[in-house]
N, C-alpha and C positions, 0 to 999 in steps of 0.2 A: 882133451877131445880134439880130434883133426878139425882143421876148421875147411869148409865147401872149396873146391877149386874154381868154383860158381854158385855165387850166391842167389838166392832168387830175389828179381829186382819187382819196384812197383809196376802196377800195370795200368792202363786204361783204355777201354775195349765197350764195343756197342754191341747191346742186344741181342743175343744170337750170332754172335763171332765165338770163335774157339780161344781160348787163354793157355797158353804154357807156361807152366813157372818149373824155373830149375833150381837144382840142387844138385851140382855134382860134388862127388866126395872121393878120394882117392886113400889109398893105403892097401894093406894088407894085414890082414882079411880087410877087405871092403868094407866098412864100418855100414851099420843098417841104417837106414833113413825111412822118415815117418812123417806123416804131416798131420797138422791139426787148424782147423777153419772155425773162426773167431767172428761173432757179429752180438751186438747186444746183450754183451758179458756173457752167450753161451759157447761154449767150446762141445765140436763136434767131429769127427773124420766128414769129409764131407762124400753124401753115395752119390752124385752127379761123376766124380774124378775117375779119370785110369791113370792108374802111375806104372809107367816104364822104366826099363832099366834102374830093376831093384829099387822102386818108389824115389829114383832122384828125380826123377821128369814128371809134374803133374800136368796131366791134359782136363780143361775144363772144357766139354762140349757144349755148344751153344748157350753162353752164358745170359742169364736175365738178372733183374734188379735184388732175389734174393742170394744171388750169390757174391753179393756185393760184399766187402770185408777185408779182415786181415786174414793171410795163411803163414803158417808158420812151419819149416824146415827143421826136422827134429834130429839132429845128429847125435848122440850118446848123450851126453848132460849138457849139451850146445843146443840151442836155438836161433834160428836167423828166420827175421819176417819179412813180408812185403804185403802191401795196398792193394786191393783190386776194387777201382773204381768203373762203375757202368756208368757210361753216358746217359744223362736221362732224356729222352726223345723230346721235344716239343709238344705240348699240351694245350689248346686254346682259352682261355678263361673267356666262358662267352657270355656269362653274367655280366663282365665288364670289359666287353667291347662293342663299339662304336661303329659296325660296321657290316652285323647281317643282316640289314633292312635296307628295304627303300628310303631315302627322303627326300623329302621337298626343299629345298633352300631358296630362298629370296636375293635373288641379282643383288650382288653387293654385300649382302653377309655374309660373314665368317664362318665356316663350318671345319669340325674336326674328327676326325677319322683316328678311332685306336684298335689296335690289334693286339691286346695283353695275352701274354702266354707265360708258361713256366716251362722250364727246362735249362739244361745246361749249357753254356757259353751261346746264347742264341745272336743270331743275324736276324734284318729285316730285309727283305726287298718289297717297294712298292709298285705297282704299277696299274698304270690309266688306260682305259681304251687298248691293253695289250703293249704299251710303251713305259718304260721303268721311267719312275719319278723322283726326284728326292722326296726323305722322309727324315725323320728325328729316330729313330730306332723304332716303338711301336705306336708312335704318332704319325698322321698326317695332317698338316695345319695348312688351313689356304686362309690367310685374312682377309679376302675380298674374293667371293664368285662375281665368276664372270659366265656365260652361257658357253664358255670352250669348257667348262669344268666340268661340264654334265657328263655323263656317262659310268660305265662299270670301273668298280677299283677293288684290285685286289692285294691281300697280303699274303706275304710266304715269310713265316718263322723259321729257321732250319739250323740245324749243329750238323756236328758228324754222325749223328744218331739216325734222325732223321726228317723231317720237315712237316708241317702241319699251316693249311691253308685258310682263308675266308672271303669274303664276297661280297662288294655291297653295290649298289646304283643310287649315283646322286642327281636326280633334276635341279637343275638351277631354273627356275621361272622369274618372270618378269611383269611387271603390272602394265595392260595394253593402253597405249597410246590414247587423252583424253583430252580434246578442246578445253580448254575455260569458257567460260560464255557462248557455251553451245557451239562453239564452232562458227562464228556468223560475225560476218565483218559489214560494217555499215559504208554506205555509199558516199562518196567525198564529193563536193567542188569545188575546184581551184583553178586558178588563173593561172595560162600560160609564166614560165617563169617561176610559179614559189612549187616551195619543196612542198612532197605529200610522205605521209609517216603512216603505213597500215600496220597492225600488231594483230598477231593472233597469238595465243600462249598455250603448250597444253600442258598436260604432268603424267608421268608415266615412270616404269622402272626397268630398261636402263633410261635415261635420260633422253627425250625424242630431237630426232634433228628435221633438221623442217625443209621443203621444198617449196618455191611461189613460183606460179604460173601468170601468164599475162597471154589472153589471149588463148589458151590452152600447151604455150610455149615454154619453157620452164626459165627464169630465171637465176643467172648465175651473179656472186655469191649469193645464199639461200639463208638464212636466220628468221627467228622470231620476229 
């Protein structure tokens, strides 16, 4: 059997792109060529194809995921295969992701953001407030909020397929600033010459920083 002057090579092609696979074959008479389309142990001619030039050149129009498979170049009692692999598009799993809701986070703890998808060869890009962040692939891990961490994050999964998005807003809150002991500082008297020691404490989340007045004046350095 003459063997192809071009053999038909693997392919791999997205969604709706056109596929050619060749099979050219030379002699005289021009030996006949045939194809046969291979998936899930059925063998069929496949009716999406045109084949040109005496069925060596098959044209696959707008390929989808069923026409995924082996084909195979049938030259007299010779066969040559090749692979046609679709890309599979990015898929969201939103059963388990982290990331189409609002939440609440507590100044200071750790919150994490996932974006699981399925699909082939995928990327992550993440971004804050419309500014790309680092991420872990389809994690994002902050081990400490801070109230800069508040706002919208979004994910983008993407191949050469095509790409597939999500959406979330995170408030970071805080616990408001609270005296100890009411707030109320007791009245001193002291002799010119010794030290005086006033304390006021409060507790809040982030941590409060404190200002003293004398006088309605502020004084500097300012602490508990």
């Amino acid at each position: 059997s003459p063997l192809p002057m071009v053999q038909p090579q693997d392919v791999q092609a997205n969604p709706g792109e056109d596929v050619v696979l060749e099979c050219l074959v030379g002699g005289s008479p021009v030996p006949s060529v045939s194809w046969v389309y291979k998936t899930n142990d059925n063998e069929a001619t496949d009716n999406k194809a045109e084949n040109l030039f005496d069925h060596s050149i098959l044209v696959l129009s707008g390929v989808t995921m069923d026409d995924e498979g082996v084909y195979t170049c049938i030259v007299g009692v010779a066969n040559f295969s090749a692979t046609l692999i679709i890309n599979r598009p990015p898929v969201l799993d939103v059963n388990n992701s982290i990331l189409l809701e609002t939440r609440n986070i507590l100044f200071g703890a750790p919150f994490t953001l996932s974006c699981n998808a399925s699909g082939d060869e995928l990327v992550w890009l993440w971004y804050h407030n419309g500014l790309m962040v680092e991420a872990s692939g389809s994690s994002l891990v902050v081990p400490s909020s801070s109230l800069a961490n508040s706002g919208i994050y979004q994910c983008f999964a993407y191949n050469t397929a095509s790409y597939a998005s999500a959406t979330g807003n995170i408030s970071v809150y805080g616990i408001p600033a609270t005296f100890v002991h009411r707030g109320t500082l007791s009245d001193e008297v002291v002799f010119i010459g010794q030290s005086l020691e006033l304390k006021c404490t409060a507790t809040g989340v982030p941590t409060p920083s404190y200002q003293w007045f004398k006088d309605l004046l502020p004084l500097s350095p300012s602490s508990s």
